[in-house]
C-alpha positions as CSV (number, residue, x, y, z in Angstrom):
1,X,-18.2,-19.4,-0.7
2,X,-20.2,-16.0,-1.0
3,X,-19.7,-15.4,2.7
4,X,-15.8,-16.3,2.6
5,X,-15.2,-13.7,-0.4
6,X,-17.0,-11.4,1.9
7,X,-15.1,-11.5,4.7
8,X,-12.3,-11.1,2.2
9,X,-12.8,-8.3,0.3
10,X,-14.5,-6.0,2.8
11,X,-12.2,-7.0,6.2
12,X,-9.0,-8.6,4.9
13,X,-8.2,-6.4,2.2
14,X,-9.2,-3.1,3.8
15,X,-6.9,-3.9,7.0
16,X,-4.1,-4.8,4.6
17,X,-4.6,-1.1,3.0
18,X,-5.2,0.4,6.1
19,X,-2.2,-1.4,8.3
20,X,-0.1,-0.3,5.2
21,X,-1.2,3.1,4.8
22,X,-0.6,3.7,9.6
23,X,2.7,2.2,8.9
24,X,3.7,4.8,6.5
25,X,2.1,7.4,8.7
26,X,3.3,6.7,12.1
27,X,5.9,4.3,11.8
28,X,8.5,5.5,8.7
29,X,11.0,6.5,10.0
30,X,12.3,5.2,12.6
31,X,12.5,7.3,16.0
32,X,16.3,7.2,15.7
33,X,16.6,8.9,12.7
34,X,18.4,12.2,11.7
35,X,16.2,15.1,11.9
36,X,16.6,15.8,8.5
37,X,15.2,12.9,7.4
38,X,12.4,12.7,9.7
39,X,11.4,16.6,8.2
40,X,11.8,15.2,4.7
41,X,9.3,12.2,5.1
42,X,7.1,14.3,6.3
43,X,6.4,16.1,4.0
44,X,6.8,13.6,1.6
45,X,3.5,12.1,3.1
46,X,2.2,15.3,3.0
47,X,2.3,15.4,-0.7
48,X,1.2,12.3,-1.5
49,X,-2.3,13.5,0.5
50,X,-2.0,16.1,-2.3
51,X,-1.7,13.7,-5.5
52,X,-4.9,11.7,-3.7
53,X,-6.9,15.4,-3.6
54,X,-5.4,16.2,-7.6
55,X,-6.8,12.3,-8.9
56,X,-9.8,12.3,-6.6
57,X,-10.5,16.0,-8.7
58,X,-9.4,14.4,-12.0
59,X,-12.0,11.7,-11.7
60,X,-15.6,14.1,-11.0
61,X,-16.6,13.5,-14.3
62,X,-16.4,9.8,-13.5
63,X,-19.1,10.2,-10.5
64,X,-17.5,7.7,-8.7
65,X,-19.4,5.8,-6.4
66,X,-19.3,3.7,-2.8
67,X,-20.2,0.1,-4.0
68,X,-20.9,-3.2,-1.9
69,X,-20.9,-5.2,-4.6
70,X,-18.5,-8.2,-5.3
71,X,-16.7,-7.9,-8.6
72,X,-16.7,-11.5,-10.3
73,X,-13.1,-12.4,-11.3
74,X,-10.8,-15.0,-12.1
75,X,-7.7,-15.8,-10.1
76,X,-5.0,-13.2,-12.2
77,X,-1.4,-15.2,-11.7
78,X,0.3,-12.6,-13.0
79,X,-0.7,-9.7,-10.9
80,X,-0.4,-11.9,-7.9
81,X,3.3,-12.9,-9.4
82,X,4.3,-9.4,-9.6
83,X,2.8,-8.1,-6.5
84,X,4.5,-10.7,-4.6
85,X,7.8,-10.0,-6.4
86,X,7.3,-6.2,-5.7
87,X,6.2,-6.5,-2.4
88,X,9.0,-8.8,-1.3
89,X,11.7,-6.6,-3.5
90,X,10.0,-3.0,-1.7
91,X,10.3,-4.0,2.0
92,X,14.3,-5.9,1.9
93,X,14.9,-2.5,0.3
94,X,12.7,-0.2,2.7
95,X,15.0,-0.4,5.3
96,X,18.0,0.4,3.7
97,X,16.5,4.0,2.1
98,X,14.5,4.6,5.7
99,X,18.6,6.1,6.8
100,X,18.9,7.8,3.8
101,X,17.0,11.1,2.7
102,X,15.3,9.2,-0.2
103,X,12.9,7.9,2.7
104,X,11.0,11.5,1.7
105,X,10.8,10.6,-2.1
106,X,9.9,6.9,-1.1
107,X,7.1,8.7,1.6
108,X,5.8,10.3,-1.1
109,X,5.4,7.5,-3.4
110,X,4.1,5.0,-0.9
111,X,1.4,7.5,0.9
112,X,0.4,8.3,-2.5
113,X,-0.1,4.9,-3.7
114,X,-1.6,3.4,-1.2
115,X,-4.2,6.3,-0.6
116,X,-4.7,5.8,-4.0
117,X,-4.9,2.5,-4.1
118,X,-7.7,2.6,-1.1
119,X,-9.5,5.1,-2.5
120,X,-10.1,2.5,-6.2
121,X,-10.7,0.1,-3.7
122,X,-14.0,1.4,-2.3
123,X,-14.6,4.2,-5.3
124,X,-14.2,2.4,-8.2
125,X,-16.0,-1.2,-8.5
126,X,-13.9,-1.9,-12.1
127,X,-10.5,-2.0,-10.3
128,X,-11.6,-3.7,-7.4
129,X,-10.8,-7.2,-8.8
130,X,-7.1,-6.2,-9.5
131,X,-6.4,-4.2,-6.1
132,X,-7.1,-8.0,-4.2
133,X,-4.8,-9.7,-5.9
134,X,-1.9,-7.0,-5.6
135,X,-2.7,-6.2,-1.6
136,X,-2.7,-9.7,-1.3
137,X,0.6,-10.4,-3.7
138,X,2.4,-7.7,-1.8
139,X,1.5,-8.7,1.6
140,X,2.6,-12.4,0.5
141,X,5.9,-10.5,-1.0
142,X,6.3,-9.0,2.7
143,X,5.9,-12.2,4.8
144,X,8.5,-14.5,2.5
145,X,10.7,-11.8,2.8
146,X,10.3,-11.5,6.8
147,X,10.4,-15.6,6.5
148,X,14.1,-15.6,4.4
149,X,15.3,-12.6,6.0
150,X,14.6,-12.3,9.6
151,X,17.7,-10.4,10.6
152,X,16.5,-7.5,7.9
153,X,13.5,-6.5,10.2
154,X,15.5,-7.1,13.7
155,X,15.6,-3.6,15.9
156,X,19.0,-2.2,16.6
């Protein structure tokens, strides 16, 4: 069972961060979209790289630290609950703001968050634990809402 956790907490929940995180970059927005909004989610990505430099310098007193080590944990049903909800309730909405020139706000959030997010991930061993269950929740909250809505993701 050791080996299993392994393999999921240092190569499935990484790529999920990761896949996230080169799907904001490279893939939001679409090609097609107005100029305006492509300049705007730029640099909306651009400052969430900022708010990960402005926590990464909030935290030097906390010396935070690269650790291997496996949190132990008990299955949390309500972060997986809520991730899933989130996650599924975040991507039938992504496409509708990805047209709009909110997509620079929602950048901003997102790059933000997730560098964030993967930063805790390998920084900070106490938060570990949590950040499984919501990559995991949200990814879940992703594919049941690619399952029930396939004609949301479909190119035009």
């Amino acid at each position: 069972m050791n080996d299993l956790m392994t393999i999921i907490e240092w190569w499935v929940v990484p790529i999920l961060l990761f896949y996230y995180l080169l799907f904001l970059l490279f893939f939001t927005p679409p090609e097609n979209a107005n100029e305006l909004i492509k300049v705007s989610s730029k640099y909306g990505k651009s400052a969430g790289f900022v708010i990960l430099a402005f926590f990464i310098i909030s935290r030097k007193s906390s010396q935070d630290v690269f650790s291997f080590q496996i949190p132990s944990y008990q299955f949390e049903y309500f972060s997986t609950f809520a991730a899933t909800l989130i996650g599924f309730l975040l991507f039938f909405s992504f496409r509708k703001f990805q047209e709009t020139r909110l997509m620079g706000l929602i950048s901003f959030i997102l790059t933000s968050a997730v560098t964030i997010t993967i930063y805790c991930y390998f920084f900070i061993n106490e938060t570990r634990s949590t950040i499984v269950f919501w990559a995991l929740g949200i990814t879940l909250g992703n594919m049941l809402k690619k399952m029930t809505f396939p004609e949301v993701d479909t190119v035009k």
